[in-house]
N, C-alpha and C positions, 0 to 999 in steps of 0.2 A: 504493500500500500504506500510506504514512504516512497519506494522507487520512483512508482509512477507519480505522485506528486510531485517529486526533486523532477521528473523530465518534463511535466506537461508546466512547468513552471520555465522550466531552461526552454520549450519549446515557443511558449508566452514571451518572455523577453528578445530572445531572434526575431517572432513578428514584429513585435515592435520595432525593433533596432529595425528591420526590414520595411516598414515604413516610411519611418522616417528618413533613411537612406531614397527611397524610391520619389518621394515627395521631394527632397532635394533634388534629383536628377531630374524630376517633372519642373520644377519653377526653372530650375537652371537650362531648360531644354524651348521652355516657352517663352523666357526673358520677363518672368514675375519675379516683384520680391527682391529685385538686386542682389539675387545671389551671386553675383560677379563680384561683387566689391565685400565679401565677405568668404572668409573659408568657412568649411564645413563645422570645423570645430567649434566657431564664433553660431554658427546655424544655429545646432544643438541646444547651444547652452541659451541663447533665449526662447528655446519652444518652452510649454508649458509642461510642467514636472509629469504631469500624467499621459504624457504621448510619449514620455521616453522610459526604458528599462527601471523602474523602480531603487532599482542596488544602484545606480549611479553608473554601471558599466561602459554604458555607451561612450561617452564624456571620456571614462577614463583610459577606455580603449583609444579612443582618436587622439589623448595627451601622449601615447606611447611613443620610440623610436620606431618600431615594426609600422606606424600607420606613417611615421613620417616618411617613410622610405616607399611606403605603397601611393603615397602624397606627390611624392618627386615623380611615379612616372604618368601622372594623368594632368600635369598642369601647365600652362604657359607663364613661364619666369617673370617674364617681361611687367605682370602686374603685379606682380607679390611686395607688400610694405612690411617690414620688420624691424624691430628696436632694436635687432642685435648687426647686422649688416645689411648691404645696400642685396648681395647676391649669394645665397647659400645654397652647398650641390644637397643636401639633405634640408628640406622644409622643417622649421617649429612649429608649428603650428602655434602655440601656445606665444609665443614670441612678437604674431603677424597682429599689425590694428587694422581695423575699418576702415573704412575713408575716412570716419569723425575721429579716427585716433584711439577708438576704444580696445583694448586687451580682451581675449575670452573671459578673463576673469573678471575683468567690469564685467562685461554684459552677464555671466551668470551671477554675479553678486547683487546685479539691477534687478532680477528677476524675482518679482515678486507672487508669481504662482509655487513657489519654496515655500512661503509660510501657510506653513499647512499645521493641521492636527495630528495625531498620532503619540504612539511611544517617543517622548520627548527624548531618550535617551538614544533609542535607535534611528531616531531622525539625523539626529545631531552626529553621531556616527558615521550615515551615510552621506551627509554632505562633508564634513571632515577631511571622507574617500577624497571627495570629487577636487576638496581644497588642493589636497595633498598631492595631486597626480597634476592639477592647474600649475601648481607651486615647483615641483622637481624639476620639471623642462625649462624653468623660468622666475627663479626665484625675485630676482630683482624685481616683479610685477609688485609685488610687496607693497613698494612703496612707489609707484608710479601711479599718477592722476590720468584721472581718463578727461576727455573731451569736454567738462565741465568744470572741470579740477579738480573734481574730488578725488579724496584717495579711495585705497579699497575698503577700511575703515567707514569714512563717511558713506561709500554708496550703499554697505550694507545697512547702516544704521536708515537711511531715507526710506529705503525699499522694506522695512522693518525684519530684516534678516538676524534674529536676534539669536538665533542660537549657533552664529558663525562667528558670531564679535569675539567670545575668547579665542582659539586659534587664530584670527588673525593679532588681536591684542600679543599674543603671546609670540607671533611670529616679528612683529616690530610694533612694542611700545610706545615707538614716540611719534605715532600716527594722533594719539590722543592728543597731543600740544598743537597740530597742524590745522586745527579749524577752531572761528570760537563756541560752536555750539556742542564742542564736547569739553570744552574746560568750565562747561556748567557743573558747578556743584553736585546738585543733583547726581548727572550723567554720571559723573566723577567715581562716585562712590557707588552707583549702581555698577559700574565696571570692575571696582575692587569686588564687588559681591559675584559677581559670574566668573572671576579669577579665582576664588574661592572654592570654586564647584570641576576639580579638575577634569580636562577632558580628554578625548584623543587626539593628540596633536600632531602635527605634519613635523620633518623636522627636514632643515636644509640636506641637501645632497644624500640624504639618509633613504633607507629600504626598511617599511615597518614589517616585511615583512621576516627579518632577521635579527627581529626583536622580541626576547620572550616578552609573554603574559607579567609578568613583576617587575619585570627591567619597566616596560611599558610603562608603567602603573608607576615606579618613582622615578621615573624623568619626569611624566607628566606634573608630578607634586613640586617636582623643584623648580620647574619650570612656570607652575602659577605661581611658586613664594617668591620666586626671582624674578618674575613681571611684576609681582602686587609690590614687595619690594623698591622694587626700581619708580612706580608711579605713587607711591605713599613719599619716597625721597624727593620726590620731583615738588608735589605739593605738602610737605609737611606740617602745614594747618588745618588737614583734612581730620589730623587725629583729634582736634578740637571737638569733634562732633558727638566722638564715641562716648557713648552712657547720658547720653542728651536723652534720650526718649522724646522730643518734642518733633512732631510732622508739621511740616511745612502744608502753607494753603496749596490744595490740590482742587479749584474749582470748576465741577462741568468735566472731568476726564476719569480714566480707568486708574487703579493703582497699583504698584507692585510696592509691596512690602519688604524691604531690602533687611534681613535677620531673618528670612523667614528661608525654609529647602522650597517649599511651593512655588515661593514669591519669586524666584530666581530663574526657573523653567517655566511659567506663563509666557503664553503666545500674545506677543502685543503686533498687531496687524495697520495700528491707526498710526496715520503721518506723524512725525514729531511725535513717537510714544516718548521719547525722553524726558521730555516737557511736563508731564503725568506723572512722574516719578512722586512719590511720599518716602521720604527719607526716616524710617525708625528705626534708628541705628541701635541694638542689641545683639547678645547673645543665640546662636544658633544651638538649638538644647536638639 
């Protein structure tokens, strides 16, 4: 009975992937959609979450070297944009902007058919994958602004990509000092509260998967005290707040309760949830 569930599932996801593969070759064949001015892997990551492979596969298939190289023999050079050279015999995908300049990794950090419901742990996991595979081929994306300016920090924050903030937080810190709408108080320390909540992180030039289960488990710990660290030194007045108990006016919006396990995994979906923040700085019992 498992079998056949493990295949008609593997079988499920290929459709898909088949899909949307085929729907690619249709726009690009009828000249919809500007699929000229965008590669495949830029395609992908703005469809909407439920037309692609659920595990994140797809995505992370097309971030591989194997697709780069399947990449090199179907394309003409002559239009390809990239951050890293003007002309490469193997394509990055991950590497190449849009016409507006945007990275894969903007565009699926913009993407706000991500905030979805679900096991808030296995969510977060699976987009982690999909960081993690964006990030390896391309790590300087980190900190590069997309067509707007903003970083990958802020786009996730707009699009309300909240359970991607630690991993990128923990990938470069000092995206938080790069805009003023994250040196809000508030934001501030709802950020030390999701650095608190270790997760699975991507790590530079690194392979998770030659990483035990423990190993895993205490990089990730030091790697949130060594962010939380690093942004508690940066604003050192922040400690002023601890054992205040007093919440700040939160008028006409949602709350998240920052001391609380609940409060920290709540799906916030509305523009500016940051702004909504109630700051009740306490003990997590």
């Amino acid at each position: 009975m498992g079998t056949d569930h493990n295949r008609n599932g593997e079988i499920q996801k290929n459709y898909l992937t088949l899909k949307v593969l085929i729907d690619y070759i249709d726009r690009d064949a009828r000249g919809y959609g500007g699929v000229k001015t965008i590669n495949v892997l830029q395609s992908v990551c703005l469809l909407p979450h439920n037309t692609c492979p659920s595990d994140g596969s797809l995505i992370t298939f097309l971030c591989s070297k194997k697709t780069s190289k399947l990449e090199a023999t179907t394309r003409d050079r002559s239009n390809v944009r990239t951050r890293e050279h003007d002309y490469v015999t193997v394509p990055n995908m991950t590497s190449e902007t849009d016409e507006h300049g945007n990275l894969a990794l903007h565009l699926f950090l913009s993407n706000e058919s991500h905030v979805r419901g679900g096991n808030a742990e296995i969510v977060a996991t699976l987009e982690n994958q999909i960081l993690s595979a964006l990030l390896h081929r391309y790590h300087e994306a980190i900190s590069i602004p997309n067509s707007s300016g903003d970083q990958p920090l802020q786009i996730a924050m707009k699009a309300g990509r909240r359970r991607v903030l630690p991993p990128l937080l923990a990938a470069y810190p000092d995206a938080v000092f790069s805009d003023e709408s994250t040196l809000d108080i508030k934001f501030y320390v709802h950020v030390l509260g999701c650095m608190s909540v270790p997760s699975i992180f991507f790590f530079k030039g690194g392979d998770m998967g030659n990483i035990s289960d423990d190993d895993e488990k205490q990089a990730n710990i030091r790697r949130c005290f060594t962010t939380m660290f690093h942004l508690v030194r940066a604003r050192p007045n922040i400690t002023s707040l601890v054992g205040s108990g007093i919440p700040e006016s939160n008028e006409g919006g949602a709350d998240i309760t920052l001391g609380s396990k609940d409060g920290l995994l709540e799906r916030m979906t509305k523009k500016n949830w940051w702004n909504n923040i109630k700051i009740i700085v306490g003990k997590i019992r």
